[in-house]
Each structure stands twice: as C-alpha cells, then as structure tokens.
mmCIF entry with sequence, helices, sheets and N, C-alpha, C, O atoms, coordinates in Angstrom:
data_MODEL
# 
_entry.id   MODEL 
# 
_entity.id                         1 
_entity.type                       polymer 
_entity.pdbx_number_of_molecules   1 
# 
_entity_poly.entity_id                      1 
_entity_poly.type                           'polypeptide(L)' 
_entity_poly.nstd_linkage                   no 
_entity_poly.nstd_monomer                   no 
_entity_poly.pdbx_seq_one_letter_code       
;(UNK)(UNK)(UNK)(UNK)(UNK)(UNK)(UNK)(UNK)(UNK)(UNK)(UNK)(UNK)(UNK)(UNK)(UNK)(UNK)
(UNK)(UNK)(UNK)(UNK)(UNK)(UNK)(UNK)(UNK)(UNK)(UNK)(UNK)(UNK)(UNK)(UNK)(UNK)(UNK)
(UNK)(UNK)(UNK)(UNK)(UNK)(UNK)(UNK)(UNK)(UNK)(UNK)(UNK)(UNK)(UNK)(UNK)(UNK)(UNK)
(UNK)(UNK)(UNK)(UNK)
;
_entity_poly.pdbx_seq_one_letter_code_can   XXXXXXXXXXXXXXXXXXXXXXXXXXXXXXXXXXXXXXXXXXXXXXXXXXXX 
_entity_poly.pdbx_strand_id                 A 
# 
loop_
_entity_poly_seq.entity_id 
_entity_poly_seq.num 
_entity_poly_seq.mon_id 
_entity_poly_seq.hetero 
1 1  UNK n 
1 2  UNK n 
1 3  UNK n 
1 4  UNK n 
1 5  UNK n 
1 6  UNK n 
1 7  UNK n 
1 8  UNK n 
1 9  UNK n 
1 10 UNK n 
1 11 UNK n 
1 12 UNK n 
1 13 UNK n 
1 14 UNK n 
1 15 UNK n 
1 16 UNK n 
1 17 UNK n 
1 18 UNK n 
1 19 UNK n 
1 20 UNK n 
1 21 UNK n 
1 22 UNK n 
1 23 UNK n 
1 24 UNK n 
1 25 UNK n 
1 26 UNK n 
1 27 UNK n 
1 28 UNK n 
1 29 UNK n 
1 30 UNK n 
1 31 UNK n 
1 32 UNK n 
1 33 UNK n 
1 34 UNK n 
1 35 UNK n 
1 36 UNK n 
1 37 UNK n 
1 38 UNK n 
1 39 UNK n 
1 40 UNK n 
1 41 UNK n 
1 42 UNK n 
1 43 UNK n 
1 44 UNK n 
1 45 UNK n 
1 46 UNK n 
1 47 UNK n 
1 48 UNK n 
1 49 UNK n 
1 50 UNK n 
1 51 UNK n 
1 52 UNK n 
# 
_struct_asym.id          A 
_struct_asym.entity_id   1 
# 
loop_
_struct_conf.conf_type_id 
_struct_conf.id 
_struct_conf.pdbx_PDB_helix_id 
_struct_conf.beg_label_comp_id 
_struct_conf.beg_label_asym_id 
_struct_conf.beg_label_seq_id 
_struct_conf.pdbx_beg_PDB_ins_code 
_struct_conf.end_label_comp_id 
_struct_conf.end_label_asym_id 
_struct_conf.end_label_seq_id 
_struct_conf.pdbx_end_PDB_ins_code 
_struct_conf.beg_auth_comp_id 
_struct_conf.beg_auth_asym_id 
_struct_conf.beg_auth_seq_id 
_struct_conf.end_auth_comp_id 
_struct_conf.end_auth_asym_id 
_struct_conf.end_auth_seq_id 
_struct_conf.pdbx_PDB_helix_class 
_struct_conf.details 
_struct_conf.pdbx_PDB_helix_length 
HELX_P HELX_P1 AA1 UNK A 2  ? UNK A 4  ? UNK A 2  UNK A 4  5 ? 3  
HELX_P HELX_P2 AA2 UNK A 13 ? UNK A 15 ? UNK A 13 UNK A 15 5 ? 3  
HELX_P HELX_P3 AA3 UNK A 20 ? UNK A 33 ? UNK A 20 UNK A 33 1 ? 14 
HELX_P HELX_P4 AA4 UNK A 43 ? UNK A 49 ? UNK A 43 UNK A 49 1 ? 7  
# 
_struct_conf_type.id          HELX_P 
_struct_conf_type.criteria    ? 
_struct_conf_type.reference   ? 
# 
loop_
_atom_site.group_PDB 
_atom_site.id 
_atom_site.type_symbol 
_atom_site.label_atom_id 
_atom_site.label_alt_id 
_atom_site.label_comp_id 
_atom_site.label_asym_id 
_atom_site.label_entity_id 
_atom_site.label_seq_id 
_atom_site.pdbx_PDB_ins_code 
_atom_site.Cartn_x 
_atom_site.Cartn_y 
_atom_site.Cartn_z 
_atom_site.occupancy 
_atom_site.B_iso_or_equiv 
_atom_site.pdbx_formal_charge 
_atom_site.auth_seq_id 
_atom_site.auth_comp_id 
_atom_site.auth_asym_id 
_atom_site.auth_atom_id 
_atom_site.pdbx_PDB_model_num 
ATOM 1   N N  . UNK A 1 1  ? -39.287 43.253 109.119 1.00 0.00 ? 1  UNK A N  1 
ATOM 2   C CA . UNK A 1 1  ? -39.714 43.156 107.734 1.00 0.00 ? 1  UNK A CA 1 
ATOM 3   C C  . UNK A 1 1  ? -39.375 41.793 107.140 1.00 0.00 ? 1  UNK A C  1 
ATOM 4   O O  . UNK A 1 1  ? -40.342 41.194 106.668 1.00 0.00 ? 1  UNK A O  1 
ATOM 5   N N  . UNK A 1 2  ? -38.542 41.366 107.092 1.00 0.00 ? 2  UNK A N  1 
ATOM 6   C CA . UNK A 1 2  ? -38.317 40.108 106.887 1.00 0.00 ? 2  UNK A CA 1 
ATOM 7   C C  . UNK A 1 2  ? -39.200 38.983 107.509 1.00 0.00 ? 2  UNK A C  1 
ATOM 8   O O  . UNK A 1 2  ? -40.078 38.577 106.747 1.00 0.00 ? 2  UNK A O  1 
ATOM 9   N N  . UNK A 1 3  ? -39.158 38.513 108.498 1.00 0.00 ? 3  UNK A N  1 
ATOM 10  C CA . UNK A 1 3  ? -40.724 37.822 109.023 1.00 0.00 ? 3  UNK A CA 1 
ATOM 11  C C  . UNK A 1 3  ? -41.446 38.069 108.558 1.00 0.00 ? 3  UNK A C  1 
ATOM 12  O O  . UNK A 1 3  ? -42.366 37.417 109.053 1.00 0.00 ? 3  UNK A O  1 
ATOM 13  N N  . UNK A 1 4  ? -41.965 38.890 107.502 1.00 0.00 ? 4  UNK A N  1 
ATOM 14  C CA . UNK A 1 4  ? -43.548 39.308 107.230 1.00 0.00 ? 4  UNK A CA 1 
ATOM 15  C C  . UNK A 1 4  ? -42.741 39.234 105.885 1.00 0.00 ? 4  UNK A C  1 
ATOM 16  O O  . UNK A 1 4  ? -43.624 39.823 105.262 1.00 0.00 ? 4  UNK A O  1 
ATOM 17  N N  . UNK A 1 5  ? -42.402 39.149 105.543 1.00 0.00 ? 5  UNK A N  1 
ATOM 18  C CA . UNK A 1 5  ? -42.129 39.182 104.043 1.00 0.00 ? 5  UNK A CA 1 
ATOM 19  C C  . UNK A 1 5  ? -42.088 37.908 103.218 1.00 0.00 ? 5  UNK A C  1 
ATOM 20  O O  . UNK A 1 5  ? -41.947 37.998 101.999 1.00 0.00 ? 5  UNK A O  1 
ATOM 21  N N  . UNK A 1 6  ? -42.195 36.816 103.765 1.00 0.00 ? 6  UNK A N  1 
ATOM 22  C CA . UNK A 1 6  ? -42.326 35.518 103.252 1.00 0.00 ? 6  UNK A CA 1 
ATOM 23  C C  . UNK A 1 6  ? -44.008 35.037 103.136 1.00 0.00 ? 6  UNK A C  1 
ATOM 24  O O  . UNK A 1 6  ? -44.464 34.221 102.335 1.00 0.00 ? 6  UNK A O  1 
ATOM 25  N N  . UNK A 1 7  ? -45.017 36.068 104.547 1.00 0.00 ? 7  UNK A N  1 
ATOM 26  C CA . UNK A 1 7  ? -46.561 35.898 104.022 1.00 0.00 ? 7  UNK A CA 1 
ATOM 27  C C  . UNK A 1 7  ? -46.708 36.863 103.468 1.00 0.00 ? 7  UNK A C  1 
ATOM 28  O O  . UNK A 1 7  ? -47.731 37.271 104.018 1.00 0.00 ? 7  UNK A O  1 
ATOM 29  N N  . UNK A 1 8  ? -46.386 37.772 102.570 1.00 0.00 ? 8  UNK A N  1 
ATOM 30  C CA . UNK A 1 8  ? -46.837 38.424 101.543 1.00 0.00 ? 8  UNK A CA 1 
ATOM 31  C C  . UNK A 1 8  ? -46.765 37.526 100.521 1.00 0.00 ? 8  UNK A C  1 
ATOM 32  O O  . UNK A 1 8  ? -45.824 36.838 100.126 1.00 0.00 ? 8  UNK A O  1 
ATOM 33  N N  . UNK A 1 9  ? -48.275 37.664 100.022 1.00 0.00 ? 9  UNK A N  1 
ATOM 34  C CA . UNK A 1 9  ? -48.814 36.796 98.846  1.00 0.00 ? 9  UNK A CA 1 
ATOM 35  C C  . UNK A 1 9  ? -49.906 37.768 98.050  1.00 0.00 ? 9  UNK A C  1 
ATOM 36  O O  . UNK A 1 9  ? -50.526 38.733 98.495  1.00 0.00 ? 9  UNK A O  1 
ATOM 37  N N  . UNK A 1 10 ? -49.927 37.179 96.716  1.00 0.00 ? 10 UNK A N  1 
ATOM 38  C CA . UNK A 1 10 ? -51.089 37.907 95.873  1.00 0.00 ? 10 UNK A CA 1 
ATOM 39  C C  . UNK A 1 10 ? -50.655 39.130 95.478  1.00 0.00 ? 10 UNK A C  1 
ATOM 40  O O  . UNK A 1 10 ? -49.518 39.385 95.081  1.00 0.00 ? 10 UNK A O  1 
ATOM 41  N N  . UNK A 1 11 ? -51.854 40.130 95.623  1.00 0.00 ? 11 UNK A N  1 
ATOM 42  C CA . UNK A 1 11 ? -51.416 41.534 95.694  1.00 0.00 ? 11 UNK A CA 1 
ATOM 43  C C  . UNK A 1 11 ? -50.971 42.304 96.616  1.00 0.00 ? 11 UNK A C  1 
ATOM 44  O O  . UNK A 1 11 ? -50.696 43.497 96.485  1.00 0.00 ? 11 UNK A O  1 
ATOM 45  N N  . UNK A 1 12 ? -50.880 41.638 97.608  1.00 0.00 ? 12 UNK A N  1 
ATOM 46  C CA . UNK A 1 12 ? -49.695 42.813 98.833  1.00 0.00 ? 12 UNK A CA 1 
ATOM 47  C C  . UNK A 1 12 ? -48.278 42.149 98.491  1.00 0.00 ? 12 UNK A C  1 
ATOM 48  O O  . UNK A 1 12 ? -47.209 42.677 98.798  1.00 0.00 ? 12 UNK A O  1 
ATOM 49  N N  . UNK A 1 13 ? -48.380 41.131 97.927  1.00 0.00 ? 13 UNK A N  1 
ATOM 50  C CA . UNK A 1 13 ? -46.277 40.988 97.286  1.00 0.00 ? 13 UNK A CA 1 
ATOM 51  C C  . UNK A 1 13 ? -45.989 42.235 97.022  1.00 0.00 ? 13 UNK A C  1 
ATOM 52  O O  . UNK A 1 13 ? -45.113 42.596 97.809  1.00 0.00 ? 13 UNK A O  1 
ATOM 53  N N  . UNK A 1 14 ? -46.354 43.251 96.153  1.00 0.00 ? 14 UNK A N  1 
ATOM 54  C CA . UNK A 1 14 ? -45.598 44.099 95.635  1.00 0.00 ? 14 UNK A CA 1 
ATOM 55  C C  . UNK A 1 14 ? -44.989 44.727 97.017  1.00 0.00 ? 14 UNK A C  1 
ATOM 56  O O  . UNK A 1 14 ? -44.110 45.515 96.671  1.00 0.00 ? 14 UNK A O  1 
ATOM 57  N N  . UNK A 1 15 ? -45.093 44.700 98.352  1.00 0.00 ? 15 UNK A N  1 
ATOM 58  C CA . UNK A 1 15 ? -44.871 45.317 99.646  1.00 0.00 ? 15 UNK A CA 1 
ATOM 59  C C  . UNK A 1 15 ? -43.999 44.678 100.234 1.00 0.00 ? 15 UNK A C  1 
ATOM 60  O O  . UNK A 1 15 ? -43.698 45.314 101.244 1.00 0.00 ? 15 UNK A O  1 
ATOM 61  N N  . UNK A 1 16 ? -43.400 43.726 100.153 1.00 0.00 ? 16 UNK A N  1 
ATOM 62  C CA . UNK A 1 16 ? -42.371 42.925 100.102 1.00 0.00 ? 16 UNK A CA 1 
ATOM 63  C C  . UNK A 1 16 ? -41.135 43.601 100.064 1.00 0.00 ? 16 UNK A C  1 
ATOM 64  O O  . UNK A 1 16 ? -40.911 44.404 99.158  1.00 0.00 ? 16 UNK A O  1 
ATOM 65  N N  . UNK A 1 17 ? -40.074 43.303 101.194 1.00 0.00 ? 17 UNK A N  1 
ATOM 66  C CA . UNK A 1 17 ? -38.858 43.535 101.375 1.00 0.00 ? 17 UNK A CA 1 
ATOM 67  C C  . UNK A 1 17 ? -37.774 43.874 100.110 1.00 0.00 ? 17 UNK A C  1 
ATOM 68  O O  . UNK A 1 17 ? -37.553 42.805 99.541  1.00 0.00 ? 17 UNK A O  1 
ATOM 69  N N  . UNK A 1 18 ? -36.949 45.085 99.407  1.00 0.00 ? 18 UNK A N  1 
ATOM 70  C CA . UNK A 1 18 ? -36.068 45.334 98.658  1.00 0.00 ? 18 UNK A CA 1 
ATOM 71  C C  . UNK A 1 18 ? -35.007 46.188 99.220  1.00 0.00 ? 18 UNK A C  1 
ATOM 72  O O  . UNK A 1 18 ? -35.063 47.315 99.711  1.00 0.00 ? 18 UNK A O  1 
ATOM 73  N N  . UNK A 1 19 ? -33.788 45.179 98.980  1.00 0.00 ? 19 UNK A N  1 
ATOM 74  C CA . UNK A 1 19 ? -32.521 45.652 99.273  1.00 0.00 ? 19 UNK A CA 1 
ATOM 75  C C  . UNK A 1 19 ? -32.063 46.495 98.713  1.00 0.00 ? 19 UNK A C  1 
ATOM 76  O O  . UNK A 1 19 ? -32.299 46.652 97.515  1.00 0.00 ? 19 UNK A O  1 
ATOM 77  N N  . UNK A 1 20 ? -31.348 47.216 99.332  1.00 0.00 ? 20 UNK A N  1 
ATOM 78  C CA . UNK A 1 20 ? -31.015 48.967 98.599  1.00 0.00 ? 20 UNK A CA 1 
ATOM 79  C C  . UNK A 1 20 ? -30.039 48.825 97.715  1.00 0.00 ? 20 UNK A C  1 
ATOM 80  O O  . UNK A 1 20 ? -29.906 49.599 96.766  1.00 0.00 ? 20 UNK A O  1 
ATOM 81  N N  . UNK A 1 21 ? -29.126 47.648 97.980  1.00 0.00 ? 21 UNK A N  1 
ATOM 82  C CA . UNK A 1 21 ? -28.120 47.264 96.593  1.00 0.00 ? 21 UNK A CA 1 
ATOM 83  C C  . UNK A 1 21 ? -29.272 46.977 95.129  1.00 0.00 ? 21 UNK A C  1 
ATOM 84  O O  . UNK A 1 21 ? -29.084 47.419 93.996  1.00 0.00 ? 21 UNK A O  1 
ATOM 85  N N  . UNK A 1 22 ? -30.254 46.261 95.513  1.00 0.00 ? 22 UNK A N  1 
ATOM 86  C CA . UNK A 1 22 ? -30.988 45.790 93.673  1.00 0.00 ? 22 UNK A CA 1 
ATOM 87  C C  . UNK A 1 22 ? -31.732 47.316 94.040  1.00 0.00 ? 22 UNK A C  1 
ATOM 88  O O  . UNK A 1 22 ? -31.525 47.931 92.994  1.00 0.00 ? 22 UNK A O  1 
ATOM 89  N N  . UNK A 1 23 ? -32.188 47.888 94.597  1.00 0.00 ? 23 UNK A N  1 
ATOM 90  C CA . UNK A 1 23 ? -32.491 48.956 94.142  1.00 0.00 ? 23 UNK A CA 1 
ATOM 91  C C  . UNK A 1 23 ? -31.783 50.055 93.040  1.00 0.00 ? 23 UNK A C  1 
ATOM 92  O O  . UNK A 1 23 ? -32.200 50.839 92.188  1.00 0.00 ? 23 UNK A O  1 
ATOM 93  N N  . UNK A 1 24 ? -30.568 49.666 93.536  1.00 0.00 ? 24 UNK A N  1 
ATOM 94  C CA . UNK A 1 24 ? -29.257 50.775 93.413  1.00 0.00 ? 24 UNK A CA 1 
ATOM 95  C C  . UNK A 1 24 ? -29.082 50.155 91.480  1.00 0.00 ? 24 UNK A C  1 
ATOM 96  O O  . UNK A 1 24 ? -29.066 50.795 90.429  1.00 0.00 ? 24 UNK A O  1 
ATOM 97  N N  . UNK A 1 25 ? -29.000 48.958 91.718  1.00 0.00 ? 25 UNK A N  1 
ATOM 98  C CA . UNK A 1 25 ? -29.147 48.321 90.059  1.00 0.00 ? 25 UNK A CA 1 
ATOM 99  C C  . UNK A 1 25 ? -30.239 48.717 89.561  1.00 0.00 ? 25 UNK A C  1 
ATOM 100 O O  . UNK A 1 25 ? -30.378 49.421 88.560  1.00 0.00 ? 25 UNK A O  1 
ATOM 101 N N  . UNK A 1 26 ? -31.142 48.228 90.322  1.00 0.00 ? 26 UNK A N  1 
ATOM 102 C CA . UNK A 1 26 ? -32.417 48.857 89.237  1.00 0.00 ? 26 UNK A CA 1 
ATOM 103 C C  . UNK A 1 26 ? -32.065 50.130 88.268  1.00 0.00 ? 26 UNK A C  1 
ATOM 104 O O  . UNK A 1 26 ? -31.884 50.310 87.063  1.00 0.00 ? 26 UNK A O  1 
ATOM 105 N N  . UNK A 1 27 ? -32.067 50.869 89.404  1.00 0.00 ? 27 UNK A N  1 
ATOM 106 C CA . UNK A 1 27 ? -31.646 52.359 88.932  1.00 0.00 ? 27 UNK A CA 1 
ATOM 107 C C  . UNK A 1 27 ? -30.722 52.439 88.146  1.00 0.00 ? 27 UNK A C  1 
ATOM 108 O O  . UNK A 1 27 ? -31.111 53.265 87.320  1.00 0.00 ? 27 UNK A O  1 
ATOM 109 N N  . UNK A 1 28 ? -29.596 52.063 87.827  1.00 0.00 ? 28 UNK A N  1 
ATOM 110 C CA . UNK A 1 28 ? -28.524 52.210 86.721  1.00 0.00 ? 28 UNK A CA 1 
ATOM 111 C C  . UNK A 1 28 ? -28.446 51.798 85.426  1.00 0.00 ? 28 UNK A C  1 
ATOM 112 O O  . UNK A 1 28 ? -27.928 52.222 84.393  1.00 0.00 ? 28 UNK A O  1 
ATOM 113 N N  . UNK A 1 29 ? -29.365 50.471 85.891  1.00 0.00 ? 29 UNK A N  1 
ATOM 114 C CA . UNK A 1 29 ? -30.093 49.448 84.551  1.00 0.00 ? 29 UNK A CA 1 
ATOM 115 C C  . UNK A 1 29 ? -31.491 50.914 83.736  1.00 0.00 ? 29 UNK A C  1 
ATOM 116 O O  . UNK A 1 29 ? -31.594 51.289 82.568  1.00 0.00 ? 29 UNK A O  1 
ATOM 117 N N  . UNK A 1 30 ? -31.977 51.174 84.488  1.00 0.00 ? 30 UNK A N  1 
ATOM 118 C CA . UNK A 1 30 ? -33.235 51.991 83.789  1.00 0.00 ? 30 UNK A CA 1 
ATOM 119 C C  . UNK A 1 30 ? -32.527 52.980 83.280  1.00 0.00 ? 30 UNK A C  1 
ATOM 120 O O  . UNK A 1 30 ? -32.824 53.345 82.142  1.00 0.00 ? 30 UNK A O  1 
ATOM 121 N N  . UNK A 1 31 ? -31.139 53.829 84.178  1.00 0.00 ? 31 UNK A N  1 
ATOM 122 C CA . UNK A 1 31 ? -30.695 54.627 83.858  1.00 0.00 ? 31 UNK A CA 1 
ATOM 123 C C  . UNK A 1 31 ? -30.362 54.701 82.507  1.00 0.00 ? 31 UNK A C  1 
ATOM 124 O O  . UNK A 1 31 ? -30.990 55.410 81.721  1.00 0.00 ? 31 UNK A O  1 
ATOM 125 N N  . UNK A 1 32 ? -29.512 54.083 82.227  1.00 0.00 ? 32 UNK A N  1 
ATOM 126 C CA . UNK A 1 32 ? -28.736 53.494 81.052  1.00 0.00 ? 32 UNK A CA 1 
ATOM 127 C C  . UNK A 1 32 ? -29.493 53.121 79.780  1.00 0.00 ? 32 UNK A C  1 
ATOM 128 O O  . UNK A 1 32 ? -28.981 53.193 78.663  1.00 0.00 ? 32 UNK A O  1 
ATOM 129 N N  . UNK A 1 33 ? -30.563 52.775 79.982  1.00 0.00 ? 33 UNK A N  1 
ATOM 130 C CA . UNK A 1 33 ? -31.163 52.322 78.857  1.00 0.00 ? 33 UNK A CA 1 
ATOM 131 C C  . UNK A 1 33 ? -32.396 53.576 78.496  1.00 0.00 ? 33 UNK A C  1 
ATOM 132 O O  . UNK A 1 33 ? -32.684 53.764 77.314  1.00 0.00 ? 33 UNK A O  1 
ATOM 133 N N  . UNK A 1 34 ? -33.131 54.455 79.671  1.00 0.00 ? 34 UNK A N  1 
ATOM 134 C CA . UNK A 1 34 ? -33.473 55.833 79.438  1.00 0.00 ? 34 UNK A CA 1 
ATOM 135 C C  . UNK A 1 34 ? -33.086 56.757 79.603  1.00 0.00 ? 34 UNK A C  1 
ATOM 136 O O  . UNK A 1 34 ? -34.014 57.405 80.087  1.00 0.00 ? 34 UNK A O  1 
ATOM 137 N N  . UNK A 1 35 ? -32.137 57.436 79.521  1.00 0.00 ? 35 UNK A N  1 
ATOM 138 C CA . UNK A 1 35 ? -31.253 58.344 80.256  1.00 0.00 ? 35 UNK A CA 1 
ATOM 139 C C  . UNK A 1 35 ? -32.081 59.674 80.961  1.00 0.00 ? 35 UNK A C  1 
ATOM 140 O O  . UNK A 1 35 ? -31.776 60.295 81.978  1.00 0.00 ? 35 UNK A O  1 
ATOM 141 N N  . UNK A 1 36 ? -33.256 59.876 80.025  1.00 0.00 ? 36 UNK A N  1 
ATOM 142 C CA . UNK A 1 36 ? -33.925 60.851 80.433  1.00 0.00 ? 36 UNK A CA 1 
ATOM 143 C C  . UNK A 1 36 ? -35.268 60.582 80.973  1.00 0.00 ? 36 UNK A C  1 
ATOM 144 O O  . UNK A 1 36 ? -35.797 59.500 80.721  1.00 0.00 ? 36 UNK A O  1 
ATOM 145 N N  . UNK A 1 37 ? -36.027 61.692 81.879  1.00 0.00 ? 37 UNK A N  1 
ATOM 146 C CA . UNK A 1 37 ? -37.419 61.488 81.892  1.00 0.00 ? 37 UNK A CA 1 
ATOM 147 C C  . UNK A 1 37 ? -38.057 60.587 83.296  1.00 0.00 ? 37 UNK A C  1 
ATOM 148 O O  . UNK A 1 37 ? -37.293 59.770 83.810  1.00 0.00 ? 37 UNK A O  1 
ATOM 149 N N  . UNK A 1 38 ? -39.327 60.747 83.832  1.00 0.00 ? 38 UNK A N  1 
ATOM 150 C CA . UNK A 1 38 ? -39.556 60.059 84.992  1.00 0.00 ? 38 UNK A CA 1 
ATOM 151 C C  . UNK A 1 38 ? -40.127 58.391 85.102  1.00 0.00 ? 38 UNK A C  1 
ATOM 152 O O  . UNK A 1 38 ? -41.015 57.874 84.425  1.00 0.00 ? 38 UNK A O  1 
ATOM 153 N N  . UNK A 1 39 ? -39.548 57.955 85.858  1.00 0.00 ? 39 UNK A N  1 
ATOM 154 C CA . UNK A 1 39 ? -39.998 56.632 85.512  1.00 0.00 ? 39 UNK A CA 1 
ATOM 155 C C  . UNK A 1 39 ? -41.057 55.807 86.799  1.00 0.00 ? 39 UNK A C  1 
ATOM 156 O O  . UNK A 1 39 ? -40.672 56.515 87.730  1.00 0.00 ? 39 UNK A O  1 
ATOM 157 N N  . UNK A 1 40 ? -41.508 55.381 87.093  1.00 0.00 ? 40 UNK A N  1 
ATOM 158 C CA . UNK A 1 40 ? -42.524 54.669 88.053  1.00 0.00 ? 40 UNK A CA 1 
ATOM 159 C C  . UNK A 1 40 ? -42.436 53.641 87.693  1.00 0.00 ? 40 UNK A C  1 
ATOM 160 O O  . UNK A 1 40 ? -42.726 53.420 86.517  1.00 0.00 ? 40 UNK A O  1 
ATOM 161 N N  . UNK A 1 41 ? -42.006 52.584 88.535  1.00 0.00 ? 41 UNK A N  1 
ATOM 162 C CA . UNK A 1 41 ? -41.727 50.871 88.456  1.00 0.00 ? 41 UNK A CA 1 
ATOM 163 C C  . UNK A 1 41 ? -42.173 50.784 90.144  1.00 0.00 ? 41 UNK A C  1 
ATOM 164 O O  . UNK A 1 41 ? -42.017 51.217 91.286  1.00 0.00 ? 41 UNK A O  1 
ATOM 165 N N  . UNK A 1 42 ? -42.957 49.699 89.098  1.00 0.00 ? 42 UNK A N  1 
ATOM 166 C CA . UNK A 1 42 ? -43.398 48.444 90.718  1.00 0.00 ? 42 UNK A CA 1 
ATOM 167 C C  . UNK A 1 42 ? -41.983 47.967 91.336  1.00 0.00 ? 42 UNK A C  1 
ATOM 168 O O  . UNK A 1 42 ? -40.832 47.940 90.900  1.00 0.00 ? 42 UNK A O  1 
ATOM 169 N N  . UNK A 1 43 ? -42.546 47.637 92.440  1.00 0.00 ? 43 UNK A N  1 
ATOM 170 C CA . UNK A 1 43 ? -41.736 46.846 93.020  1.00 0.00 ? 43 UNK A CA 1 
ATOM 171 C C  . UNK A 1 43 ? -41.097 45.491 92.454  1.00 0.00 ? 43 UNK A C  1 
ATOM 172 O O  . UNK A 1 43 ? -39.944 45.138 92.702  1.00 0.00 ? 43 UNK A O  1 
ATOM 173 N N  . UNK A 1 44 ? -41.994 44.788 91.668  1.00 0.00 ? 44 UNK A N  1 
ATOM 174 C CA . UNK A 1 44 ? -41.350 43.295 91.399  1.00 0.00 ? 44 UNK A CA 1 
ATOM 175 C C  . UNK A 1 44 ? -40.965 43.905 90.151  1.00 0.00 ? 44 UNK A C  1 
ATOM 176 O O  . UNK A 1 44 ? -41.528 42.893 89.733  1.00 0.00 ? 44 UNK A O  1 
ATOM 177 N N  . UNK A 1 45 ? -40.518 44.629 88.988  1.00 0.00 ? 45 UNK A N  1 
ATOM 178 C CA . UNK A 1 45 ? -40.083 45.208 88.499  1.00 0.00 ? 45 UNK A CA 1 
ATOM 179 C C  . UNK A 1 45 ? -38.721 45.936 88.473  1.00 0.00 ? 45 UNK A C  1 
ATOM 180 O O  . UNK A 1 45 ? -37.752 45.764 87.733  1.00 0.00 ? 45 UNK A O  1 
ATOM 181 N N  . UNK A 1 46 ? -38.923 46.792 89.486  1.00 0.00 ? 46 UNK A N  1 
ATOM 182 C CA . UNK A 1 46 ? -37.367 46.900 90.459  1.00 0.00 ? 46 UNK A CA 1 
ATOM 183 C C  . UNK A 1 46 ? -36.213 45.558 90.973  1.00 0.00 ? 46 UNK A C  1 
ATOM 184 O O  . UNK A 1 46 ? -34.995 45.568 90.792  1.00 0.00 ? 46 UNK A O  1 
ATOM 185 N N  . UNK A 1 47 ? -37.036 44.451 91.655  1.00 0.00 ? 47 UNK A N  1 
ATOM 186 C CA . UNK A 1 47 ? -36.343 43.569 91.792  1.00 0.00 ? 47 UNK A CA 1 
ATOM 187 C C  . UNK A 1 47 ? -36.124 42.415 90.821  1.00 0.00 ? 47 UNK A C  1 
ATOM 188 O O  . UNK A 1 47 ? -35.497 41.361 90.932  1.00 0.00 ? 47 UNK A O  1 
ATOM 189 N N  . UNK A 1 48 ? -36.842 42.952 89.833  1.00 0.00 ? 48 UNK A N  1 
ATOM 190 C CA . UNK A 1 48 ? -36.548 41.993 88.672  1.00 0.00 ? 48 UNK A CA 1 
ATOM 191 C C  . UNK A 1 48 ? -35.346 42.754 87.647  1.00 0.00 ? 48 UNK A C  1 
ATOM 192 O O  . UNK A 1 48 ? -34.682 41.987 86.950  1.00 0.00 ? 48 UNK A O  1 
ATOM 193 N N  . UNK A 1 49 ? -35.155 43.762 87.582  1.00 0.00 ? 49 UNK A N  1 
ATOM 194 C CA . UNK A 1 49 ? -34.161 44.759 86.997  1.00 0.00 ? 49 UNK A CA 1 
ATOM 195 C C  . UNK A 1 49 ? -32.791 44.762 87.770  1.00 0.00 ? 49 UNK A C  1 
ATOM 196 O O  . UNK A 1 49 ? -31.702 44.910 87.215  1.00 0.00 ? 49 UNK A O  1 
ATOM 197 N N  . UNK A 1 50 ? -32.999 44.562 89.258  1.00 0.00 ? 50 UNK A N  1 
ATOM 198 C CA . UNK A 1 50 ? -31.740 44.725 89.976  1.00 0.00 ? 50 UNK A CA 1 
ATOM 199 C C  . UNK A 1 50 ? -30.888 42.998 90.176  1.00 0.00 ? 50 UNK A C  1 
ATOM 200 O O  . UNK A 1 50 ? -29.685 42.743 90.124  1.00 0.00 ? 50 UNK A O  1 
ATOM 201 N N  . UNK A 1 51 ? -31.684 42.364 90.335  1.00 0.00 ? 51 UNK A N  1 
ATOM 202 C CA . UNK A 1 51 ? -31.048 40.643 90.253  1.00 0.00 ? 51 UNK A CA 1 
ATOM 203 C C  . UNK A 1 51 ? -30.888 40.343 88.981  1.00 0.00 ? 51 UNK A C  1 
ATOM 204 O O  . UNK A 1 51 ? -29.798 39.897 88.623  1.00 0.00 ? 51 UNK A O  1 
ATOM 205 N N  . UNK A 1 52 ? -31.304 40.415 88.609  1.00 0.00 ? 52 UNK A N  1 
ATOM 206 C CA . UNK A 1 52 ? -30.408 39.936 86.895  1.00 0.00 ? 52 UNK A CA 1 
ATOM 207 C C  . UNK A 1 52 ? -29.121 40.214 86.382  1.00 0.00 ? 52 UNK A C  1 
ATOM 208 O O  . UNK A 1 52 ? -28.797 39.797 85.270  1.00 0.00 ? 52 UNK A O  1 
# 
C-alpha cells in the first residue's frame, strides 16, 4: 500500500493509505465535538481531523 499510495492522484486520493493512530484521532476529535449520532467522513477528512 504504500508504493501505490504516492500515484494516487485526483479522485482515487481519497484511497490512499491511513494510519490507524490519525484514524484513532479522527475519531475522538468528531467524538468530542458530536457526542451523538452517525457520522460518514471521507477519507481526506479523517486525515485532516487526525494530524492536526
């Protein structure tokens, strides 16, 4: 996954490699700020929530 994850471009980026640690942020960050209810986030979304 990594080899292939640097030619993801355009619209297959969102398919692009995410580490289960910014995942794990993502999730605590959304948590926290919705506590309730279902949520659906893209991928660059997720990794934009978990690196920050």
């Amino acid at each position: 996954a990594k080899i292939v994850s640097p030619f993801l471009l355009g619209g297959i980026r969102k398919y692009r490699l995410i580490h289960g640690r910014t995942v794990a942020k993502a999730m605590i960050r959304i948590a926290e700020k919705e506590p309730t209810g279902v949520r659906i986030l893209e991928s660059d979304r997720i990794a934009a929530l978990g690196e920050n």
